[in-house]
C-alpha positions as CSV (number, residue, x, y, z in Angstrom):
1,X,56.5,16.0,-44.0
2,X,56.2,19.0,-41.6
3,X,52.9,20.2,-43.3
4,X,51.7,16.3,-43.5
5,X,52.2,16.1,-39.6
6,X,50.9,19.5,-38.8
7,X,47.6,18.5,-41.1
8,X,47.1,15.5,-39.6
9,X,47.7,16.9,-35.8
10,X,44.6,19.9,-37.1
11,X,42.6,16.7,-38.5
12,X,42.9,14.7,-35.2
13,X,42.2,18.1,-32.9
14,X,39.7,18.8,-35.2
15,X,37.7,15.2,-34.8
16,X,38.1,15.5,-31.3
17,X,36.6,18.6,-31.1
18,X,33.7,17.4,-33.1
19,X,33.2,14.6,-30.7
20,X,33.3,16.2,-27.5
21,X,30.3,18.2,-28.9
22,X,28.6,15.6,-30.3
23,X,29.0,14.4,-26.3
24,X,27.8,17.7,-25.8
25,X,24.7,17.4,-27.9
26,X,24.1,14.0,-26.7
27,X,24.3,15.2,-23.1
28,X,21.7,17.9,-23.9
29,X,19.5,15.9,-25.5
30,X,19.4,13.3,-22.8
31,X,18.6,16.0,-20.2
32,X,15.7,17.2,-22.2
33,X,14.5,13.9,-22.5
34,X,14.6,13.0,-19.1
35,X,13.0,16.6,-18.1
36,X,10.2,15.9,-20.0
37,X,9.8,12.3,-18.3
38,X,10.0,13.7,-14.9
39,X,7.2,17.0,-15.9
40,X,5.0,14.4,-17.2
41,X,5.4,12.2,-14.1
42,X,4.8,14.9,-11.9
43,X,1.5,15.7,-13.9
44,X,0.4,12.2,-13.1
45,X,0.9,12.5,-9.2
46,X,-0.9,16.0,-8.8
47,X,-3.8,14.0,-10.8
48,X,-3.4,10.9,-8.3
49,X,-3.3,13.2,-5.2
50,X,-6.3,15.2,-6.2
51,X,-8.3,11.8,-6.9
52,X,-6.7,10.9,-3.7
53,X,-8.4,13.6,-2.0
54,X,-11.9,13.4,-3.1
55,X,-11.7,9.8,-2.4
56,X,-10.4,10.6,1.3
57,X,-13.2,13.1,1.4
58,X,-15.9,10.3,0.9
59,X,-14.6,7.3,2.8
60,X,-14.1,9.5,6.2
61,X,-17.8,10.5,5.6
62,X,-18.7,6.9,5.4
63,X,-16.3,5.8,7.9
64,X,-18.4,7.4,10.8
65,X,-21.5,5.5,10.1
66,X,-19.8,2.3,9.9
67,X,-18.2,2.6,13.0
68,X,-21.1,2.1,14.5
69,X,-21.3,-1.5,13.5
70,X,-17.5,-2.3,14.4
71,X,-18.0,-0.9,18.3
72,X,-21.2,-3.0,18.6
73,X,-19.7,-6.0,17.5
74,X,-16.9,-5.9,19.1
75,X,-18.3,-5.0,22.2
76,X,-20.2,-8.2,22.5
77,X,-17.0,-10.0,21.6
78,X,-15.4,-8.3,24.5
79,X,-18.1,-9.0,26.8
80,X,-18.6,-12.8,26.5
81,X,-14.5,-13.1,26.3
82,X,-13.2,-10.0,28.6
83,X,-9.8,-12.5,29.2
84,X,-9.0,-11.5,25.3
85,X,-8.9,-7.8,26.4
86,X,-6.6,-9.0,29.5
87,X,-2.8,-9.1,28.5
88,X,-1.8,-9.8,32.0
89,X,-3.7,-12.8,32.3
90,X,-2.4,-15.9,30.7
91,X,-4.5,-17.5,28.0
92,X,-3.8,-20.8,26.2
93,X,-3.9,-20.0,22.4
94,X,-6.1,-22.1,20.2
95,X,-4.4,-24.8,17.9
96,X,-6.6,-23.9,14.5
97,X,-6.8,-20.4,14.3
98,X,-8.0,-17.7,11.0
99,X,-6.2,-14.7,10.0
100,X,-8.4,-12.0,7.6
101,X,-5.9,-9.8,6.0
102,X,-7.3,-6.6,5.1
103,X,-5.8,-4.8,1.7
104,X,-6.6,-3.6,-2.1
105,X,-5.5,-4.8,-4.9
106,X,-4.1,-1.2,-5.9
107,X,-0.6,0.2,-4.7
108,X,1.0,3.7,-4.7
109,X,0.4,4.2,-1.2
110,X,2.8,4.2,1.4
111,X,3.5,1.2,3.6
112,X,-0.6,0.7,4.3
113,X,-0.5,-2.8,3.0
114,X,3.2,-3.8,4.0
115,X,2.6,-3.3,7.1
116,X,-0.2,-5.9,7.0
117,X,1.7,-8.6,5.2
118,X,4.6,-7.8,8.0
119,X,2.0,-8.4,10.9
120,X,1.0,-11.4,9.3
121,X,4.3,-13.0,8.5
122,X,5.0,-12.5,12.0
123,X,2.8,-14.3,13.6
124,X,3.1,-17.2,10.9
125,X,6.6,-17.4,11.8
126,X,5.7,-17.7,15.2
127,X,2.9,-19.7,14.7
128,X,5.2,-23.3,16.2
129,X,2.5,-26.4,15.9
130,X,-0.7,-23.5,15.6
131,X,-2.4,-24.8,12.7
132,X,-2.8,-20.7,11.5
133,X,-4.7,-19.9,8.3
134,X,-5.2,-16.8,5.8
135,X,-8.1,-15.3,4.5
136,X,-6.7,-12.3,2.0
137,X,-8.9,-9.9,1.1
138,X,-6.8,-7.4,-1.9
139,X,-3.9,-9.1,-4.0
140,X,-1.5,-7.1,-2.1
141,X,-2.3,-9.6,1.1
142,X,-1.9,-12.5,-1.1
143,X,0.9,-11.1,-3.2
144,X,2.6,-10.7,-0.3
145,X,2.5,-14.1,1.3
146,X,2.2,-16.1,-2.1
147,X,6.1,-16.7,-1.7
148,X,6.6,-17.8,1.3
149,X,3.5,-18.6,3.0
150,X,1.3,-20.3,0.2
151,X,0.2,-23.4,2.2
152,X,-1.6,-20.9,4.7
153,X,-3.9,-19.3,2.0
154,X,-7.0,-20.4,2.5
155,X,-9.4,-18.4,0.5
156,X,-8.3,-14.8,-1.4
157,X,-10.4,-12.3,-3.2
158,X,-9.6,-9.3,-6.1
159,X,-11.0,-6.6,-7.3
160,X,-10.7,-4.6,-4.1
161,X,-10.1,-1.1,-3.7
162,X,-11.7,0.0,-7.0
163,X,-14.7,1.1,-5.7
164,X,-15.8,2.0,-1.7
165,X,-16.0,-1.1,-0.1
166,X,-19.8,-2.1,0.9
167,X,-22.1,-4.6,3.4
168,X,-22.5,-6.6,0.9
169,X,-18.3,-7.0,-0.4
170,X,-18.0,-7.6,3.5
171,X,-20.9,-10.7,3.8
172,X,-19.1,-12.3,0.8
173,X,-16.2,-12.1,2.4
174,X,-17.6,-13.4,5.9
175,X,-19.4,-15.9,3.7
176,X,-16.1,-17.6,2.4
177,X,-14.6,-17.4,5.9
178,X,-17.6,-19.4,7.1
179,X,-18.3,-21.8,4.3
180,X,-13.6,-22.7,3.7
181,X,-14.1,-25.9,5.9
182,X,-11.2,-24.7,8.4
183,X,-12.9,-25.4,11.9
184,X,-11.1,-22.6,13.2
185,X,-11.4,-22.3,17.1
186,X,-10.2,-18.5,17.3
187,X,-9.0,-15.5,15.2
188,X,-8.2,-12.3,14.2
189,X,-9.3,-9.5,11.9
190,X,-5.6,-7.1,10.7
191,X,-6.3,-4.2,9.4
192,X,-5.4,-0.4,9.5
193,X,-6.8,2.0,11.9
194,X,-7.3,5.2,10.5
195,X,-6.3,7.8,12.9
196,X,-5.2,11.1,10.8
197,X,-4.6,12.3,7.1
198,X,-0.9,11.4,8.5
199,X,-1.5,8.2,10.6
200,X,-3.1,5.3,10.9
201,X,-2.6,2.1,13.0
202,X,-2.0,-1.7,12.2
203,X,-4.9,-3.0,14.5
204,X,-6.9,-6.6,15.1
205,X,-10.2,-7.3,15.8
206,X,-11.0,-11.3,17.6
207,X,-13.2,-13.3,16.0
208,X,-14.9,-16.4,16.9
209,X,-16.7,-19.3,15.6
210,X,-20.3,-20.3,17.0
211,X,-18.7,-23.3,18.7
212,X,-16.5,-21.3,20.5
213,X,-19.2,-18.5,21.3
214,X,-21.6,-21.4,22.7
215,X,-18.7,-22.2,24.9
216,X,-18.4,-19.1,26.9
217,X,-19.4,-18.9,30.3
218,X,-20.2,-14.7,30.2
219,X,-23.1,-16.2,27.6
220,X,-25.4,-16.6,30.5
221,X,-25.8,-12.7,31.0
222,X,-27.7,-12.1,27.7
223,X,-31.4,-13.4,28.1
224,X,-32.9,-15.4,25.6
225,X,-30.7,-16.3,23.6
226,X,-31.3,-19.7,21.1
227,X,-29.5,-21.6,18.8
228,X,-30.4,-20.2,15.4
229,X,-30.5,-16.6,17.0
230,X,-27.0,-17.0,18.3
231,X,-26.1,-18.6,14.6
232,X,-27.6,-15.9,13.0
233,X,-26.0,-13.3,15.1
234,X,-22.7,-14.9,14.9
235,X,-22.3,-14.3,11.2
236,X,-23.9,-11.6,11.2
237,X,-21.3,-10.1,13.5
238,X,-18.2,-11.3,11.3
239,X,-19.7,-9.8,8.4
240,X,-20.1,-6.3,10.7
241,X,-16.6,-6.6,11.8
242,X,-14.8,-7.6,8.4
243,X,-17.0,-4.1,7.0
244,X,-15.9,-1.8,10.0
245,X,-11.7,-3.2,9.1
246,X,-12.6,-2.6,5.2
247,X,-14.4,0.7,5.8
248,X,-11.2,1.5,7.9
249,X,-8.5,0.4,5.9
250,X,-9.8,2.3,2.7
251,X,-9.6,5.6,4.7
252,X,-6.4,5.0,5.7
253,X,-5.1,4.1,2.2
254,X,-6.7,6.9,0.2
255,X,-5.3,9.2,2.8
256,X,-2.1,7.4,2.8
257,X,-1.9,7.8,-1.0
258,X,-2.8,11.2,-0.9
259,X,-0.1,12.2,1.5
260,X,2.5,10.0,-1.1
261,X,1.5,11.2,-3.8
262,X,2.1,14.9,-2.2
263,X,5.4,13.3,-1.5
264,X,6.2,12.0,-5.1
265,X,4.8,15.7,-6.3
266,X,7.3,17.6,-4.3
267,X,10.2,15.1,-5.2
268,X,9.6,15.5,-8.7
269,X,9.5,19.6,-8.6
270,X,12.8,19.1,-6.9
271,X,14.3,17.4,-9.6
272,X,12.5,19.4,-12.3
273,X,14.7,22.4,-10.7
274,X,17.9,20.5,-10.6
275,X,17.6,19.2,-14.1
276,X,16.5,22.7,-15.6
277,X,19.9,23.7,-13.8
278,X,22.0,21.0,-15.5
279,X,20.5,21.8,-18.9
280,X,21.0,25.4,-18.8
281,X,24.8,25.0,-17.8
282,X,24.9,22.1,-20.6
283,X,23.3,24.1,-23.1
284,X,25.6,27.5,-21.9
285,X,28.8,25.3,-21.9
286,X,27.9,24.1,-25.9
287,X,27.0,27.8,-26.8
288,X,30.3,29.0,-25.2
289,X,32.4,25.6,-26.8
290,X,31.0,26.5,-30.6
291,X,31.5,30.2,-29.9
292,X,35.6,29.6,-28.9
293,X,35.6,27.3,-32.1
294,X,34.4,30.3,-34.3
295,X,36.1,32.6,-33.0
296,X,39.6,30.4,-33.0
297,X,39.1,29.6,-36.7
298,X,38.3,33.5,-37.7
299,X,41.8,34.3,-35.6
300,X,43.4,31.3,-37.7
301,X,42.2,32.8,-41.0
């Protein structure tokens, strides 16, 4: 009975040896498996950042010629409506006003196009009896507000962020503004500022109907001006102004994504280090484990 009992003690020590390195195994094998995850990830983000960069490269080149159209734009904005420029002064908001959300369809960069969606839920929250609605230019606009703030969508558009934005993405775009049937009074242009590789700024540019430019007193200063030229500038100008926020928003996300997917690069050689750590103690502790099991059984022999 004595050699029954001591057999079947050895047979239970003995399965429960066999299990803890099977766990052992197991473990090691599941560290591999996730090294090889996080190495391949990483090989992915170097890619991204260096596409990144080129990308940057080119749409900071193009950014400074379309600056040009932005300033002029705006600058006649500013000058038949200098009160918009005025925060002191107190200005009665329009009932009917448009929003044009600036974005990409594509993601994996930062908090570019949160930080849109957040401006824009904003001031629909505070919107009170403002009949407010959204143009969204990139799914991640539309994405964004498709929950919450459907009813405000007026017209969206896709396939953004592919390829550089151009003139002609940008009259499209001013040509569904004009042509959605919303008689908007005022509005606003959100978009990101590009400021540095590191920073950019979540900006708006005013926008007006004809109506509303016909209506402006500070008119009078520009000589000659007619009905179908000041028609034809008018959308003219909201097609400059949605180019010079699309031309600035793509700078800022390619260098956005860059800079993240440095981030994501560095975050994934971190853990490469601490898994190759975990491995080599798993795989030292199994070596040790099997050598103290030879090494008992040649002593028990």
């Amino acid at each position: 009975m004595l050699r029954q009992g001591a057999g079947t003690l050895q047979l239970v020590s003995h399965g429960f040896v066999n299990a803890e390195q099977a766990r052992g195994f197991a473990t090691l094998k599941d560290i591999s498996i996730r090294l090889k995850s996080v190495k391949n990830i990483q090989k992915i983000t170097k890619s991204m950042k260096m596409v990144a960069a080129a990308k940057y490269a080119k749409a900071e080149r193009d950014l400074k010629g379309a600056r040009a159209y932005g300033v002029g734009a705006k600058t006649f904005f500013d000058n038949i409506d200098p009160v918009a420029e005025d925060t002191a002064t107190p200005k009665e908001e329009s009932k009917k006003q448009v929003l044009v959300l600036i974005t990409s369809d594509r993601g994996l960069c930062g908090a570019v196009h949160t930080s849109i969606v957040k401006e824009a839920k904003l001031i629909l929250n505070n919107a009170g009896d403002k009949d407010i609605r959204v143009v969204a230019i990139g799914d991640k606009s539309r994405a964004g507000l498709q929950r919450l703030f459907a009813k405000h969508l007026l017209v969206s558009g896709n396939d953004i962020g592919r390829a550089p934005p151009t003139f002609a993405d940008a009259s499209i775009a001013a040509k569904a503004v004009l042509d959605s049937g919303f008689d908007f009074e005022t509005g606003h242009i959100i978009f990101n500022k590009f400021k540095s590789v590191v920073s950019y700024e979540t900006s708006k540019l005013p926008i007006l109907p004809l109506e509303a430019i016909k209506a402006k007193e500070a008119l009078t200063t520009y000589d000659s001006v007619d009905d179908d030229v000041l028609q034809s500038y008018s959308e003219y100008s909201l097609a400059q102004l949605i180019y010079y926020a699309m031309k600035e928003s793509a700078t800022s996300e390619q260098s956005s994504r860059m800079t993240a997917m440095d981030g994501a690069s560095k975050n994934a050689g971190e853990m490469i280090d601490k898994l190759t750590l975990a491995f080599n103690r798993t795989r030292q502790a199994v070596i040790t484990r099997e050598l103290i099991e030879i090494i008992s059984g040649a002593a028990c022999v």
